[in-house]
ZAMARGU-4260 file (C-alpha; in steps of 0.2 Angstrom, whole numbers, plus 5000, padded with zeros to 4 digits):
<rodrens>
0) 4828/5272/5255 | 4821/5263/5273 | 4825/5247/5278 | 4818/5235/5288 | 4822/5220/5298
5) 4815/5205/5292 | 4812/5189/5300 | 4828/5182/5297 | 4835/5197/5308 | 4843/5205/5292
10) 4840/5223/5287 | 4835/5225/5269 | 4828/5237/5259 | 4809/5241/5255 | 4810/5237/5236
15) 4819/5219/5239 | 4816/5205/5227 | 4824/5190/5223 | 4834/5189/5206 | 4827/5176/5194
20) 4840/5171/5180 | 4831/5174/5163 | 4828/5156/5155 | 4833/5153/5137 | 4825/5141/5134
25) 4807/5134/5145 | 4809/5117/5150 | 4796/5106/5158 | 4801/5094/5173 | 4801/5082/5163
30) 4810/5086/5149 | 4825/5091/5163 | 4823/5073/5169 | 4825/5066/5151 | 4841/5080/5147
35) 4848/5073/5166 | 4847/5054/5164 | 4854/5058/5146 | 4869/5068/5152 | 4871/5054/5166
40) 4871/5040/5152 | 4884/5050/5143 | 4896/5054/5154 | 4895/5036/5162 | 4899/5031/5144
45) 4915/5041/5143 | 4921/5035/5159 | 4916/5016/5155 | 4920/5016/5136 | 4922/4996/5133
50) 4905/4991/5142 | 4896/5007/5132 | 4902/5000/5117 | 4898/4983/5120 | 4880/4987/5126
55) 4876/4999/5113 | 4882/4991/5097 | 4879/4974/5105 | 4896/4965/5102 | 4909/4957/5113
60) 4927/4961/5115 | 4942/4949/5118 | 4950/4953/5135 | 4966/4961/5126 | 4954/4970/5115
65) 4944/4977/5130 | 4964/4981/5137 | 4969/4990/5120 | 4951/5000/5119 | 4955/5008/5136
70) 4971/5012/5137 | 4969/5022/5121 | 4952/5031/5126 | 4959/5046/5132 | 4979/5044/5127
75) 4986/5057/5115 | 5000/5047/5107 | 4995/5027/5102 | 5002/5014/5093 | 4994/4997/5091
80) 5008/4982/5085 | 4994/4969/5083 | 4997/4951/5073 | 4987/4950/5056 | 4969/4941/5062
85) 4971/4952/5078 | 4955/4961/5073 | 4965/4978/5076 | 4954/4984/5061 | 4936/4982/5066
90) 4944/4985/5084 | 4947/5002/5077 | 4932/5005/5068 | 4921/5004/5085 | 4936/5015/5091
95) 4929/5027/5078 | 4912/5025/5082 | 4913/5025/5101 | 4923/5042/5101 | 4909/5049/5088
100) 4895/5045/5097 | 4901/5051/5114 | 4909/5068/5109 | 4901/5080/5099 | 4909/5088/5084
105) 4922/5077/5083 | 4931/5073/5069 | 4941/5058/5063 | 4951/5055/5049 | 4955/5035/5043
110) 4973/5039/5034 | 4983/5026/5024 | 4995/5026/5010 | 4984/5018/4998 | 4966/5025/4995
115) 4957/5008/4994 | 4965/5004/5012 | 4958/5018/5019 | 4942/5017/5011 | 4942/4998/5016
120) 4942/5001/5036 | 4926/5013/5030 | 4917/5000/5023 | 4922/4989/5038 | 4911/5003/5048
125) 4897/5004/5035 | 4895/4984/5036 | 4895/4983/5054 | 4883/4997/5055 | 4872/4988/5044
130) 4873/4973/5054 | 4883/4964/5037 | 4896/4956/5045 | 4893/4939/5049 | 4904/4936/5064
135) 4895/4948/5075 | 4876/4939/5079 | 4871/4951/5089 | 4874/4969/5083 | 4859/4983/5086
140) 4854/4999/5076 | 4857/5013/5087 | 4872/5019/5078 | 4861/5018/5063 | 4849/5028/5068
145) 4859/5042/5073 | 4867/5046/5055 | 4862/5059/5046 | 4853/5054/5030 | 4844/5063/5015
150) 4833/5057/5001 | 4850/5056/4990 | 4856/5047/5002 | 4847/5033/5015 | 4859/5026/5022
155) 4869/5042/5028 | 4885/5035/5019 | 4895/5046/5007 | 4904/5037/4994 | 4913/5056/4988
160) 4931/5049/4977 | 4940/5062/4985 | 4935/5057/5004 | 4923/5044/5010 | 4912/5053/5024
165) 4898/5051/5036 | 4889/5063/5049 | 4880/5063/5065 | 4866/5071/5072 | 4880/5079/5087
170) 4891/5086/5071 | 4902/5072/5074 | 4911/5068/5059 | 4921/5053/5049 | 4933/5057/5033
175) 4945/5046/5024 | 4960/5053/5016 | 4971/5042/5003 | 4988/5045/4999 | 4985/5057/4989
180) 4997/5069/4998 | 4988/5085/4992 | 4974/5080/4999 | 4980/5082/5017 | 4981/5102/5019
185) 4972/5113/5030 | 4961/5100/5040 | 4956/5098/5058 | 4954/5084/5067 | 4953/5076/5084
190) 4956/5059/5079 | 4969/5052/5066 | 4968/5033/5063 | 4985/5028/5053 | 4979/5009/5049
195) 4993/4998/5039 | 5003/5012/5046 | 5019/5001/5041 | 5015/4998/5023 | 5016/5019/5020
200) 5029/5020/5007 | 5033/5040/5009 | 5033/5048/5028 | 5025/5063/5017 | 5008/5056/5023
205) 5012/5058/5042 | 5022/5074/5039 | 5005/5081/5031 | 4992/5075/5041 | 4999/5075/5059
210) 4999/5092/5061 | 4976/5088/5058 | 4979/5086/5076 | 4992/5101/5084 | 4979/5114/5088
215) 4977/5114/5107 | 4958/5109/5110 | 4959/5117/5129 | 4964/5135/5121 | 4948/5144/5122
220) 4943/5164/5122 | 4927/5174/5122 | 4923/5193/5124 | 4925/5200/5141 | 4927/5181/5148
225) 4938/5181/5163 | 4954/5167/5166 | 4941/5160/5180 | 4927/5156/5167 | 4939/5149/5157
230) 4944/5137/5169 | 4928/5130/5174 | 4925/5125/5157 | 4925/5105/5157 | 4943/5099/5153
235) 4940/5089/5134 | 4946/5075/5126 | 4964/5073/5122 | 4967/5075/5101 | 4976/5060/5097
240) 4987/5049/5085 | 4984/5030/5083 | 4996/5020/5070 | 4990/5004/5070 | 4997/4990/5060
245) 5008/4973/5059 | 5028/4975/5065 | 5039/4982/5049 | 5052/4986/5046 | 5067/4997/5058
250) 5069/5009/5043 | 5051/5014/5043 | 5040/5028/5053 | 5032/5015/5062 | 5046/5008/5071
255) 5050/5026/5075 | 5034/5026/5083 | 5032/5010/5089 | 5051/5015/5098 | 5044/5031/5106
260) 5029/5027/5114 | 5036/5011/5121 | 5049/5020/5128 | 5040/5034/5135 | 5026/5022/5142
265) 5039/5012/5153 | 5044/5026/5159 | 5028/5031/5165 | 5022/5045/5153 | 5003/5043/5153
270) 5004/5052/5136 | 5009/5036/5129 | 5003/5019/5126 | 5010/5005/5115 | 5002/4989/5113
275) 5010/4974/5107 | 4998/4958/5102 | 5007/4946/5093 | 4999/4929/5088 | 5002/4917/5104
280) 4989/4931/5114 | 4977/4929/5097 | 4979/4911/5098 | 4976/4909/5119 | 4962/4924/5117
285) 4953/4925/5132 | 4935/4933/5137 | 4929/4938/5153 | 4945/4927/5160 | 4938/4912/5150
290) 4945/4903/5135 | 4938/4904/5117 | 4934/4889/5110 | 4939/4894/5092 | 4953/4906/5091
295) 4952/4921/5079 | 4967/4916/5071 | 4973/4899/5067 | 4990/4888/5069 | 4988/4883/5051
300) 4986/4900/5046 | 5003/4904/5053 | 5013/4890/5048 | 5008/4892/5029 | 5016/4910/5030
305) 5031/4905/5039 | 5035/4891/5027 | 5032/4901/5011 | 5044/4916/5020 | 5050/4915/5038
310) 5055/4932/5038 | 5038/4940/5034 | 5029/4926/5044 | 5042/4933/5062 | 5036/4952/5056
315) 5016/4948/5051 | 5014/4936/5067 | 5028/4938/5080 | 5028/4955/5081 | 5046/4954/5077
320) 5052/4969/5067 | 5066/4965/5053 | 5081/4978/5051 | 5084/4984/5032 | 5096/4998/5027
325) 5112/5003/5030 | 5125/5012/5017 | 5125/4999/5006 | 5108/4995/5001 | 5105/4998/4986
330) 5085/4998/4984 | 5074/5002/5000 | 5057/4997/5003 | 5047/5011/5000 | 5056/5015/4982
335) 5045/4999/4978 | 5030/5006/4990 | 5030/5023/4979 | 5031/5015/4964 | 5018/5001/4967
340) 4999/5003/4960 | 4986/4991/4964 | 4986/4980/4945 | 4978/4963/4940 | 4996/4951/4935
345) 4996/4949/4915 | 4999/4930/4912 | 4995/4931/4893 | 4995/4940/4877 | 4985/4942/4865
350) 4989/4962/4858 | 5003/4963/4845 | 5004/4981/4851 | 5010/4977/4867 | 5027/4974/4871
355) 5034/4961/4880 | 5051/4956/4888 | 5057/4938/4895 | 5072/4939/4906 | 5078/4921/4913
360) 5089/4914/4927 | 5089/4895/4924 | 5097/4883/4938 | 5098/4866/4939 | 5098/4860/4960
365) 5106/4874/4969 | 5097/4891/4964 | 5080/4894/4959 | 5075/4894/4941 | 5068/4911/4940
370) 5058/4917/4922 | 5050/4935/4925 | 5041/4946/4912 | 5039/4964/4911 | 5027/4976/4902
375) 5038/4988/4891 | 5028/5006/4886 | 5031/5022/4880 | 5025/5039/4887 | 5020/5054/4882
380) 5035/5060/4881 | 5043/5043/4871 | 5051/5039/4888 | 5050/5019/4890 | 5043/5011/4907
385) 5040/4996/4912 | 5027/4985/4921 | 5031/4969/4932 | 5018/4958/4926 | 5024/4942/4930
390) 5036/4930/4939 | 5037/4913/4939 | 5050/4900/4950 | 5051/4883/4939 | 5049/4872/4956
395) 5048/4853/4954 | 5033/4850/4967 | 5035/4832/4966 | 5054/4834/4975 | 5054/4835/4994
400) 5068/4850/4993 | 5056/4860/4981 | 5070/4859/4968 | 5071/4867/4949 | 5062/4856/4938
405) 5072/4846/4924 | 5080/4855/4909 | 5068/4848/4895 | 5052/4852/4906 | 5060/4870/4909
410) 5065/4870/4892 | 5047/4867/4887 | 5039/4880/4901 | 5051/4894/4894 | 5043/4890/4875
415) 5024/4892/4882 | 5027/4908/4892 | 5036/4915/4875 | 5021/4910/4864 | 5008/4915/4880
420) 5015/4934/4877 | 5020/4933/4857 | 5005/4930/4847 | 5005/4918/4834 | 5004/4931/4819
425) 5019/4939/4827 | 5031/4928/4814 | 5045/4939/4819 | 5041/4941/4837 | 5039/4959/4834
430) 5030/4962/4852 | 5046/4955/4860 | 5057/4967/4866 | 5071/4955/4871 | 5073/4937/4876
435) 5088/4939/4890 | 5094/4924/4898 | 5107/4922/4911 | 5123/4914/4903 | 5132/4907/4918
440) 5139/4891/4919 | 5130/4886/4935 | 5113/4888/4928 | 5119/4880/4908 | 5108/4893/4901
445) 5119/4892/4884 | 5114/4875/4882 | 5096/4877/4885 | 5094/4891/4871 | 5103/4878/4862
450) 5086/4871/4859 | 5079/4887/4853 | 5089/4889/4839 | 5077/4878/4826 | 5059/4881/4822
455) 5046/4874/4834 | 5030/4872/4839 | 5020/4879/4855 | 5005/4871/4865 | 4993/4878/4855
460) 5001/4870/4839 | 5007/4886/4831 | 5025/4886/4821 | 5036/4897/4828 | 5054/4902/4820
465) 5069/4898/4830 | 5078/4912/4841 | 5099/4912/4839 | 5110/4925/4846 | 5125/4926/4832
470) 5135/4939/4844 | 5136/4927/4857 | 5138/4910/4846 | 5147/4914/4832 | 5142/4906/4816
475) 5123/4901/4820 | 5117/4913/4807 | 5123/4902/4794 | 5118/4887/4803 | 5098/4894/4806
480) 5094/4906/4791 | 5078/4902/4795 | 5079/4911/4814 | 5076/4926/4821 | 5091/4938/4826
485) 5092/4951/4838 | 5080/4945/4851 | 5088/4930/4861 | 5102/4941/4869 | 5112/4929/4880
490) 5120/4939/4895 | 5136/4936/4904 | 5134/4940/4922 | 5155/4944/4924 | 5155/4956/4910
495) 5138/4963/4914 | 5131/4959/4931 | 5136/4977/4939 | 5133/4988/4924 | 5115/4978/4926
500) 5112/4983/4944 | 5116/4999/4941 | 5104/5003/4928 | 5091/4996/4939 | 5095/5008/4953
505) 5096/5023/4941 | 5077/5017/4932 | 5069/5013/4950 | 5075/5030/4956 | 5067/5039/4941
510) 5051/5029/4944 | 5050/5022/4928 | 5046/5005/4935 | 5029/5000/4941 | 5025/4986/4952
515) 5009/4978/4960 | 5005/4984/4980 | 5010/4969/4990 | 4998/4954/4990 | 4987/4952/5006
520) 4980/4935/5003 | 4962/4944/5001 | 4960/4933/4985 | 4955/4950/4977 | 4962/4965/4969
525) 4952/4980/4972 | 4952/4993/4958 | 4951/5011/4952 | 4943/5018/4934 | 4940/5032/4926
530) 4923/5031/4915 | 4920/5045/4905 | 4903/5051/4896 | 4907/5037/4882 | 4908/5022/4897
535) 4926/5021/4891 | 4936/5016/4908 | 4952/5020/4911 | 4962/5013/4927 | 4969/5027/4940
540) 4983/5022/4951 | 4975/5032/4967 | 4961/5041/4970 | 4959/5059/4966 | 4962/5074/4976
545) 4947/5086/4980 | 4953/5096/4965 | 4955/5082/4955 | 4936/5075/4959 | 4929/5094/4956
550) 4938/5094/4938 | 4930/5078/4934 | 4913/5082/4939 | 4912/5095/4927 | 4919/5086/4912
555) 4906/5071/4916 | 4918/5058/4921 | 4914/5046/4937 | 4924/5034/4947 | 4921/5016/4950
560) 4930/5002/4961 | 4928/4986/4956 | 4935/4970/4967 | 4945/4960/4953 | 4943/4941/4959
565) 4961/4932/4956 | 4963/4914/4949 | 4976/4903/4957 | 4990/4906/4944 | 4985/4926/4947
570) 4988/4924/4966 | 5004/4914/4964 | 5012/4927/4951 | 5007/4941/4966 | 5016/4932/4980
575) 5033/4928/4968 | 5032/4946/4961 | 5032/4950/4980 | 5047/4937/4987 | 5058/4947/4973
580) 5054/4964/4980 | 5062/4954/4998 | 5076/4952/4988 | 5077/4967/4980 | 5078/4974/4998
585) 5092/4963/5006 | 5103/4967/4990 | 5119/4978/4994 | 5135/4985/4987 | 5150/4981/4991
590) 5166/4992/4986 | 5179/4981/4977 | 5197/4988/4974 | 5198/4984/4955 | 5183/5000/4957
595) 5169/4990/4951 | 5157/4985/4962 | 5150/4973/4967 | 5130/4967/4970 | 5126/4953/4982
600) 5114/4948/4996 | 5117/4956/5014 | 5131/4942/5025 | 5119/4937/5036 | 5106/4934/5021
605) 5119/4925/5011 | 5109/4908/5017 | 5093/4912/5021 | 5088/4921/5005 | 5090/4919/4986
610) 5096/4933/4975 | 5088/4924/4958 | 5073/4935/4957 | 5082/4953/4961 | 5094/4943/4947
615) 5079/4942/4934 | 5075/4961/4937 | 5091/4966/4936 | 5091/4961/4916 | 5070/4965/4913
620) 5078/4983/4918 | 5095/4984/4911 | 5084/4981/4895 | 5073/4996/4900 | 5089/5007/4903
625) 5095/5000/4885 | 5077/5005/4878 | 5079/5021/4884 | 5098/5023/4876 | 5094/5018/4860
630) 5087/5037/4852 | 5107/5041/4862 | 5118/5031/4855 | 5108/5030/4836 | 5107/5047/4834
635) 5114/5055/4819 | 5123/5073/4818 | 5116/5086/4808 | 5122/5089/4795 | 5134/5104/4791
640) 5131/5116/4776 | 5152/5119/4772 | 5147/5133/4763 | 5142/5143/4777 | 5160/5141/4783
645) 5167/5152/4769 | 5161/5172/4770 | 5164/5174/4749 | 5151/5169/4738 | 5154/5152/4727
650) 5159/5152/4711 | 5146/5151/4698 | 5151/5138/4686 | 5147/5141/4668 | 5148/5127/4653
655) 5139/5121/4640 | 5132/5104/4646
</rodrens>
């Protein structure tokens, strides 16, 4: 081989050409140009995420929005404390779509501990895609055109009952996952978006669904690749955690997470952020340093919540979390999470076949007058539950201190609720399991069933028999032949006010109570049915898992959400029902020296909180408990054959007749 000295005064060899890297793929100038300005526009929109999002989907952030948006672009661990009205919702929703649109194949899951929550924030996206919401005048379609769609599907939305989803044309991808905790197995994801993160009744959902995110998205390997060419791979996007929701409770997983990342954010852990935006920021929201003319949220608003309960108003709106617990409690919070469903409240009765029990707290200007009413039925397995269907606080409106009403008008209120859940042709009230009232002598309840005794006549002019309790009054079933025994029960809270607390912590523990999820002042109740090939529906209390959804595809049956629109009296019976799970809550035991204990509100509760509504629940499931030891207590021995006890045969008896 001869070399040669070339005009750059280097020797190279005869046969010396310059290596040209085989091309993939042949591009034009042009198209580089376009791929370059596109590569330029993308990365600028990953180091500018606020201004991307509010060019690109045409809205406009609040100034703490636009501090909330970029703190978390890039963080692993988030937590978002935000007022109710704070918009932390939709703020995550173009979160969401942001992080979609900008990295390709990644994944986000929307997780919350009930379905229709979770599925609601997706809607939130599929309205604000489709330029449906109202508020936001100026949104564009670019996000639009980049779903992917089909002819079974136009709108590139995916309405699965197992898992709402939605794809781009980058293999990004959106999922939603209910509480449904076998549902969260085996999944990846980059993005976890906890909302109403402190309404989640069991951790089990975190536990499950955290570990979406544990893989290390930098671990990479490859076929004869050497450590350099893996380090000059471009360092990706953090996986992360967001838990966004209202302040709660100290007990809860939130505060857990709400306590960690404020702590390691003040210490400077750029792992961490932890916003907290409570209502005087929403009220004095700012834009671009300027002052809204209409806040997002307003005063009214807030003071309507804090009057109707202070201590929910300071957690919803002051961001100021409540503590609960400790060794006495007797009931926690998310006992009554697990065993809430959402459910429309029964305020009448027209079904002989379903049975009904009153329980009654009456007061006169101290207390409150409390009647609640529970839906008792059996299982399959002739176990007896019951439903919380409604509770109602006789108020005289008319009295400044919002005092109980007069004993004739609550006399008269107690007779229309028993004939709104007795039907008329139930002479014998055979659909009523038990009329218990409180026989106190604060409350005069003996008095007032007093008036009970003869035969009257309800609001819809129906005769109705009397109702006596002969074990309690001696002698009134010879005074009213004509009334009903063995329904009134009047109950004596020193003889059984502890044995009635306990049988409501044994029947709550073994879930045989059912209660309505918290009321959000939506004015709406969304539902979940079963409709089979017939278009029989049947209510579902969650939605299925993917197992679940495959078995019902093959048997025929669909699922439908319908959005149940509440009267006033419906709305009023949802927020009582939830003031009694407050006080079910703040009720704890205290050790007495005679051995029995005893059941009262928390000291520092004692004047801020009534116990009259965890009172009226203590009796509705006492009479569960004694439902359930009826087939006990009744049940006769079997009888003995005496003859088997003797090994010799019995005599035969022989005679003539």
């Amino acid at each position: 081989m001869e070399f040669k000295l070339n005009e750059n005064g280097l020797y190279l060899p005869d046969d010396y050409q310059v290596f040209h890297k085989p091309e993939k793929q042949k591009w034009s100038m042009r198209q580089q140009d376009q791929y370059e300005q596109w590569t330029k526009f993308i990365n600028w929109g990953r180091q500018n995420p606020v201004i991307f999002a509010e060019r690109i989907f045409g809205v406009e952030f609040m100034d703490y929005q636009r501090y909330i948006f970029t703190a978390s672009w890039n963080t692993p661990y988030v937590v978002w404390c935000c007022s109710r009205g704070s918009g932390k919702s939709i703020l995550g929703s173009i979160f969401i779509m942001t992080k979609t649109l900008l990295i390709p194949q990644h994944k986000s899951y929307i997780l919350c501990g009930v379905g229709s929550q979770s599925t609601e924030l997706f809607t939130k996206i599929e309205k604000f895609v489709l330029r449906q919401i109202p508020s936001f005048l100026t949104l564009t379609d670019v996000y639009q055109g980049e779903l992917v769609k089909s002819a079974a599907n136009t709108n590139g939305f995916v309405h699965n009952p197992a898992s709402f989803h939605f794809s781009l044309y980058n293999d990004s991808e959106v999922f939603t996952l209910n509480g449904n905790f076998d549902n969260n197995r085996s999944k990846r994801s980059n993005l976890n978006f906890y909302d109403e993160a402190a309404f989640v009744g069991n951790e089990e959902l975190f536990t499950t669904s955290e570990p979406f995110c544990t893989q290390n998205n930098k671990f990479a390997m490859g076929v004869n690749t050497s450590e350099q060419e893996k380090q000059s791979i471009p360092l990706p996007f953090y996986n992360q955690l967001i838990y966004a929701s209202s302040a709660g409770r100290t007990d809860q997983y939130f505060y857990k997470k709400y306590r960690e990342a404020s702590i390691h954010m003040d210490a400077g852990d750029k792992r961490y952020f932890c916003a907290d935006i409570n209502s005087d920021m929403v009220l004095k929201a700012t834009s671009h340093g300027i002052s809204l003319s209409d806040a997002l949220l307003t005063q009214e608003t807030i003071d309507s919540r804090m009057r109707e309960d202070r201590e929910a108003g300071l957690r919803e709106y002051g961001n100021i979390f409540t503590s609960e617990g400790g060794d006495g409690q007797i009931i926690r919070r998310s006992d009554i999470i697990r065993n809430s469903m959402p459910m429309i409240p029964i305020l009448s009765n027209e079904n002989p076949d379903e049975f009904f029990g009153i329980a009654y707290d009456p007061a006169r200007s101290h207390d409150n007058s409390v009647i609640g009413v529970g839906r008792y039925y059996k299982d399959s397995d002739e176990i007896w539950h019951m439903q919380v269907c409604n509770m109602i606080s006789l108020v005289d409106f008319m009295k400044r201190n919002k005092t109980p009403m007069s004993t004739p008008n609550q006399i008269k209120t107690l007779k229309n609720i028993i004939a709104d859940y007795v039907p008329h042709n139930c002479v014998a009230y055979d659909n009523l399991v038990g009329l218990l009232v409180d026989a106190g002598s604060g409350g005069a309840g003996v008095p007032i069933t007093d008036f009970l005794c003869d035969n009257w006549q309800d609001q819809y002019e129906h005769n109705r028999k009397g109702l006596i309790d002969n074990e309690y009054n001696e002698g009134d079933d010879r005074k009213f032949p004509d009334a009903i025994k063995g329904k009134l029960q009047l109950v004596a809270p020193a003889k059984y006010k502890s044995e009635m607390y306990e049988a409501m912590i044994k029947v709550l523990d073994s879930n045989l109570v059912t209660f309505p999820e918290e009321y959000l002042n939506k004015g709406y109740v969304e539902l979940i049915y079963e409709v089979d090939k017939a278009g029989k529906r049947r209510q579902r209390t969650c939605y299925p898992s993917e197992e679940e959804s495959e078995k019902m595809k093959k048997t025929g049956i669909t699922l439908e959400t319908e959005k149940y629109y509440l009267s006033l009296d419906e709305e009023v019976a949802l927020k009582q029902i939830d003031f009694c799970k407050t006080e079910l809550v703040n009720m704890y035991r205290f050790k007495q020296s005679s051995g029995k204990d005893r059941f009262d509100l928390a000291p520092e509760k004692a004047n801020k909180l009534h116990d009259d509504r965890a009172y009226v629940m203590a009796l509705l499931c006492w009479k569960l408990a004694c439902l359930n030891r009826e087939p006990i207590i009744n049940r006769r021995r079997p009888a003995v054959d005496k003859k088997r006890m003797f090994k010799i045969r019995a005599p035969k008896k022989v005679t003539r007749f």
